[in-house]
N, C-alpha and C positions, 0 to 999 in steps of 0.2 A: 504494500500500500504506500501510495507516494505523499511526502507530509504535506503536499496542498492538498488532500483530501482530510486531513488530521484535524478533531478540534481544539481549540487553544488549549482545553483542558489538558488533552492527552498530549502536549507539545508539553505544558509545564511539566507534565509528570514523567516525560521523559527526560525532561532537561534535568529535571531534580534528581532525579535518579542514575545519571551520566553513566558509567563504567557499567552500575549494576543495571541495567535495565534489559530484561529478557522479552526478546520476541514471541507474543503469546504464537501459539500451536496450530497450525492451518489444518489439524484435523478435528474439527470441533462437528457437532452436531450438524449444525444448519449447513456447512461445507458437504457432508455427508449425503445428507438429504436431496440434496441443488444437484452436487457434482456427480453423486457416484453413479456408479455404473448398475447393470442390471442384478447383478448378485449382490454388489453394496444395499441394494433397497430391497433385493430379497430377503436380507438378514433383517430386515424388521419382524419378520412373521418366525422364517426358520434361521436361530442362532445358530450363528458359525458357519454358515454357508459361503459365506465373503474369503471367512478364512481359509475354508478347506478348498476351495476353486484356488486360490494361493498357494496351494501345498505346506498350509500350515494345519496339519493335519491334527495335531494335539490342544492346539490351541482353540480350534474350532469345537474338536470334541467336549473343551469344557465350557466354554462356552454353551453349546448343544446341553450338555449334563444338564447344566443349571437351569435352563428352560424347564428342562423336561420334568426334574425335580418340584420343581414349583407349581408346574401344571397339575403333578400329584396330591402335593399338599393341598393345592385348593379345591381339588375335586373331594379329597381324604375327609379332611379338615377345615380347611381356612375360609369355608365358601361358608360353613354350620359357623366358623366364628365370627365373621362378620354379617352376618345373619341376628346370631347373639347378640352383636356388640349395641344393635341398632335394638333391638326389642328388650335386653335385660331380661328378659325370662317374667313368668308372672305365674307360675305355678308355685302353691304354696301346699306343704308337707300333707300327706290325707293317707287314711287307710283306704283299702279297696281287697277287692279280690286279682289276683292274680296266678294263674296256672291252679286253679283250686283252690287256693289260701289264700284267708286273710292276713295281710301285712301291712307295717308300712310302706309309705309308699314316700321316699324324701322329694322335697321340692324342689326346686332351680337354684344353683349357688350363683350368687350373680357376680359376687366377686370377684370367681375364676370367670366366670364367663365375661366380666370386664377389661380382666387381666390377658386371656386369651386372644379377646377383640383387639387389644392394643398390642400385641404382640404379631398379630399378624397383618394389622397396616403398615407397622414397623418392618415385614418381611415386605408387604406390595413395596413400598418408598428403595428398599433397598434393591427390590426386583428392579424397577424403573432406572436405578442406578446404574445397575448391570448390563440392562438394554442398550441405554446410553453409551457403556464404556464398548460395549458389543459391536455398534456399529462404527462409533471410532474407529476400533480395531479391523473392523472389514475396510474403512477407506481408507485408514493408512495404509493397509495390505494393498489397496488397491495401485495408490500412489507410488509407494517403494517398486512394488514388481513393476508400476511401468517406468519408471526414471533408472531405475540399476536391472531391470530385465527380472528379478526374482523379490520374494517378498524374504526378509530375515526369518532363518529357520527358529525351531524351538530353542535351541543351542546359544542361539548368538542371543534370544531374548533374555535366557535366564543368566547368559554372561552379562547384558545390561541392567539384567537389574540387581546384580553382586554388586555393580559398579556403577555405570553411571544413574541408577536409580535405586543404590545403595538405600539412601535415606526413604525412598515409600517401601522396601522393604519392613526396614526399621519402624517405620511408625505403625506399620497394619497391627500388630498386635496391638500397642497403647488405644490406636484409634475403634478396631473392635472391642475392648474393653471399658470405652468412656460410652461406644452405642452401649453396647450389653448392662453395663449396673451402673449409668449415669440418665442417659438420656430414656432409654426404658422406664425405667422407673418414675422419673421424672415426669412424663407423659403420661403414666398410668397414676399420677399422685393430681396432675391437672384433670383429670376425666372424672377424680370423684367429688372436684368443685362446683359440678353440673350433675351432681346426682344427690337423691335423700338418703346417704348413706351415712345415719348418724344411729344414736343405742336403740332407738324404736325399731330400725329397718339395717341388722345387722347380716340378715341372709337372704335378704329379697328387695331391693331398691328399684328406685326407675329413674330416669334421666328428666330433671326440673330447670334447668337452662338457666338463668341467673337469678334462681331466688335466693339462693344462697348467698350471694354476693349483696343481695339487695337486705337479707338480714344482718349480713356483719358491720355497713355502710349506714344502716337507718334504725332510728328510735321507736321503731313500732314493731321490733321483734320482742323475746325475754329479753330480762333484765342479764339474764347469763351471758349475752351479747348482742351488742348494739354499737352501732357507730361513734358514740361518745367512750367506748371503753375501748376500741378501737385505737380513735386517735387518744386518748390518753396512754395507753401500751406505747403506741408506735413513739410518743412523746418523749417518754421516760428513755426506750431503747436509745436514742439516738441523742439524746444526752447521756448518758451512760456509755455507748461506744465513743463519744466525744470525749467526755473526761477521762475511759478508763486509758484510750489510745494516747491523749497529748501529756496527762499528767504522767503516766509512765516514761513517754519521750521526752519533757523536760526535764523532772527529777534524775532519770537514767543517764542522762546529756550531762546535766551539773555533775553526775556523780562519777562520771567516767572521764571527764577533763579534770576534777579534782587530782582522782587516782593518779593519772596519766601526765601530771605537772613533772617535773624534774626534780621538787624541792619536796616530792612526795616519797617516803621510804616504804621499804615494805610492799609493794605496787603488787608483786602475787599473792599474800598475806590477804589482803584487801579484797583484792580478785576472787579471790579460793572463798573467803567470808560470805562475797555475794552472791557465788555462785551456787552456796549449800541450798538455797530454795532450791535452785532447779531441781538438785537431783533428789531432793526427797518428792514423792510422788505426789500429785498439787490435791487429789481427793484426800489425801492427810490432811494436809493443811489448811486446808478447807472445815473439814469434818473436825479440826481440833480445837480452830477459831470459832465455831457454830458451836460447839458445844463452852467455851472459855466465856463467852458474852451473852453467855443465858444468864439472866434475873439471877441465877443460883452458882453463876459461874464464879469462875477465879477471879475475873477482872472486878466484876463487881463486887465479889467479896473484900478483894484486898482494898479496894476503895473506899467501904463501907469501915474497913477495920482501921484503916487510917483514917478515918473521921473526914474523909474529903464529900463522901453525899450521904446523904439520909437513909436513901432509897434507891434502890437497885436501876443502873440507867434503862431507857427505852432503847437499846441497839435492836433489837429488830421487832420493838410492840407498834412503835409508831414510823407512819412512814418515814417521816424526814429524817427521822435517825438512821430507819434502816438503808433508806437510800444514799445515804454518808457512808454510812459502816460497810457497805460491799462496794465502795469505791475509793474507799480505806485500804480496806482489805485486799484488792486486785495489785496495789500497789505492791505489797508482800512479795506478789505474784510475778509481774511485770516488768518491775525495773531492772533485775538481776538478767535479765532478756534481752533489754536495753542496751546496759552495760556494757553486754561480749559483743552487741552488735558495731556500738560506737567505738569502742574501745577499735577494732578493726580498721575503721573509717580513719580515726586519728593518725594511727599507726603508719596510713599508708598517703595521709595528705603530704604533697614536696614539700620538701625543706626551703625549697629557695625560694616559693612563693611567701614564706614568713622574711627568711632574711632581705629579699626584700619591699616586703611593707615596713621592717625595721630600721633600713636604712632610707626611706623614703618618709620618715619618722611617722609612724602611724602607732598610736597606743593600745591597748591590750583592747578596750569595748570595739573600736576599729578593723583591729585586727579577724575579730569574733563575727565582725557584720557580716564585713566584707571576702571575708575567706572562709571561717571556720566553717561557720551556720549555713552558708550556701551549698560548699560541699557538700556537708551531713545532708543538707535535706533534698538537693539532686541525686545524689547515690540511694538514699531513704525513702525516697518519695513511694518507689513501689511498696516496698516493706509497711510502709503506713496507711497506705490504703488497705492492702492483707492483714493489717491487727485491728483495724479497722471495722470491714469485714467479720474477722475472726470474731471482735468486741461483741458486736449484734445478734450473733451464733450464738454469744459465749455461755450454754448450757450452765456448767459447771458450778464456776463461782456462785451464779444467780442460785443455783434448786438447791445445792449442799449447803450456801451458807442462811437463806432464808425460804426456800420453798414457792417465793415468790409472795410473801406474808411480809406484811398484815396483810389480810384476807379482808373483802368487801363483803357486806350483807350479800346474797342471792347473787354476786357474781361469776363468772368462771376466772376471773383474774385480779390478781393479786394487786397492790400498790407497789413492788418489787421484778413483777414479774417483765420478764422479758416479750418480743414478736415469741421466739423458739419456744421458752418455756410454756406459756398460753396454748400455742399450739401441741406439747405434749400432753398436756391439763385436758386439751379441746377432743385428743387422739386416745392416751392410754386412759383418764381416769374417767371420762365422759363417753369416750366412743364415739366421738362425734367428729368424723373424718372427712363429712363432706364440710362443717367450719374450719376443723385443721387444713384442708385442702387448701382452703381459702387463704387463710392466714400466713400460709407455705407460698403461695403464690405473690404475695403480697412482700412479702418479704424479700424477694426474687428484685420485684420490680424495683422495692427500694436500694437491695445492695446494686443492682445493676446500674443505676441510673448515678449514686451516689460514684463509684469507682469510675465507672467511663467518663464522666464529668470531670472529674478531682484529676485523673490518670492522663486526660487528653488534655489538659490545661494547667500540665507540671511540664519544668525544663526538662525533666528525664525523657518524655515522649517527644519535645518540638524542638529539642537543641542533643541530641546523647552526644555529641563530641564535644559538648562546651568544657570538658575538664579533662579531656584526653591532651 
């Protein structure tokens, strides 16, 4: 394609990209379709036709296999589970007679048969893939045998992809393992956002489209959830991932340039001191401080014996304390993380960009603006959006040290609790999967939106050479 047909867009993004810039693939779909030949377009119906008119005999046959395998599945199975996936079933458990006896007779599990349904759109999408790369493969076969006379044997392809296509070797397994117990799952935890699968309708649901949404969002559901507990959840998380990620980064940052000064002794001493959280196991630590700051605990006690309070504090009776106390507490947690992270970062900023800001007489806060804190937080910037992240997840802390308590009159959520925690409250002790569904989804759209934003408007994504 000559660059007067090009749009500016694609001129800048070649220009930007100079040295690296790869010529996309003239075997693409629509190339296929347009150009090929009479057995290129016959492989739309019979795979591997293209190839094996090529004398690539092996490759066609898997091609072929795949087909043909698929065809069985849906005739087997896949045809009854998207069938399934659409009706949910509606037979419900009865006795009858059967073959002469009375039995039961069990009713539709619609779970699996939800679970089934989503498992084999997930085969169509990936069939559809395979067609795709099928007829590629017949028009490149086409292409090659007519510019070099022959199409590449099996031989030379699986020598290219040792080699020059090493790396999609490489990633097929990570990649079928993110489809298999990522994105799977995933799709089948979105499907029960659109169904009544809560403690009433544990083995027999039906598909309700978004009232569920329309209960977690609005004030005329229960009082167990409604759109004011909602956003007050979401309120708290995201204060809570806010203080638990910056206060850790700056306490961690003072305490790791402390260490790391020159007029500082002991600097592995120190190190080794911080490092003991990490390695005792954080549900310890956890479970030892939740039980230390009970009414009856040690903290209280010793408080009360020193005559500093009357009466036993509120650490987790009232919210505002408890919501101090497990961002107290994470600190315990998080800085010693900080620490090993910064301490790294330090270690490895040049020498000569201090010597000279020193001899261009620039003083210690100067120094800090202008070099230290920029680096740390271009190198960091990923890292902080992943504890970030991590923060709004963060299971643990929340349910070991307060359960998500104080508890509200007739709520499902706590003044502590977390988006995650709520939705295990909504999942394991309620059963109620098509609002955890909800809340799961909800949570998606906040980390996602929060990270791409933060991540595409840091120097680490729009400058990475700025400190090389």
């Amino acid at each position: 394609m000559s660059t007067v047909t090009l749009s500016q867009r694609e001129l800048r993004r070649r220009r930007k990209l100079g040295a690296d810039y790869v010529a996309p693939s003239p075997y693409t779909l629509k190339n296929a379709l347009e150009k090929g030949d009479v057995f290129t377009k016959l492989s739309i119906l019979i795979f591997g036709l293209g190839n094996v008119v090529r004398k690539q005999y092996v490759k066609g046959l898997i091609y072929f296999a795949g087909e043909v395998l698929f065809i069985i599945y849906m005739i087997m199975t896949g045809g009854t589970c998207i069938k399934n996936l659409i009706t949910l079933g509606g037979n419900k458990p009865r006795s009858g007679w059967v073959n002469g006896q009375y039995v039961n007779i069990p009713g539709d599990n619609t779970v699996l048969r939800l679970l089934y349904g989503v498992t084999t759109v997930v085969f169509c999408v990936v069939f559809v893939l395979w067609w795709i790369l099928e007829i590629r493969s017949a028009y490149k076969a086409q292409c090659l045998a007519g510019k070099n006379g022959h199409a590449p044997s099996f031989m030379d392809d699986i020598h290219t992809l040792f080699d020059a296509k090493a790396n999609q070797l490489l990633l097929f397994l990570p990649i079928a393992g993110i489809l298999i117990f990522t994105v799977l799952p995933l799709i089948f935890m979105i499907s029960m956002a659109f169904t009544s699968y809560d403690h009433n309708h544990l083995t027999l649901f039906k598909w309700v489209g978004l009232e569920n949404f329309k209960t977690v969002f609005s004030n005329t559901g229960s009082s167990a959830v409604s759109g004011s507990m909602f956003l007050s959840v979401l309120g708290w998380t995201l204060i809570w991932a806010f203080f638990a990620t910056f206060l850790n980064f700056f306490f961690g940052l003072f305490l790791a340039m402390i260490i790391n000064r020159k007029t500082t002794y002991g600097k592995n001493v120190w190190r080794a001191i911080f490092s003991m959280s990490i390695a005792v196991p954080q549900f310890v630590s956890l479970l030892v401080m939740h039980q230390m700051l009970q009414p009856t605990g040690a903290v209280n006690r010793l408080l009360q014996n020193w005559g500093w309070i009357d009466g036993p504090m509120p650490f987790f009776t009232d919210a505002t304390w408890a919501r101090v106390t497990v961002i107290i507490v994470n600190l315990w947690i998080g800085i010693p993380y900080t620490i090993m992270q910064v301490t790294g970062i330090l270690q490895n900023i040049p020498a000569d960009l201090y010597e000279a800001a020193k001899i261009d007489g620039a003083n210690w806060w100067q120094i800090f603006t202008k070099i230290t804190m920029p680096y740390i937080i271009f190198v960091l910037t990923p890292y902080l959006i992943t504890t970030f992240t991590g923060n709004v997840n963060n299971f643990n802390v929340i349910y070991l040290l307060t359960r998500g308590d104080p508890a509200v009159n007739g709520a499902s959520a706590g003044k502590t609790d977390l988006l995650i925690t709520w939705l295990y409250k909504l999942t394991v002790d309620r059963n109620d999967y098509n609002l955890g569904a909800v809340i799961g989804i909800m949570t998606f759209i906040v980390l996602a939106a929060v990270s791409l934003i933060t991540y595409r408007n840091s120097g680490s994504y729009k400058n990475e050479e700025a400190f090389r």
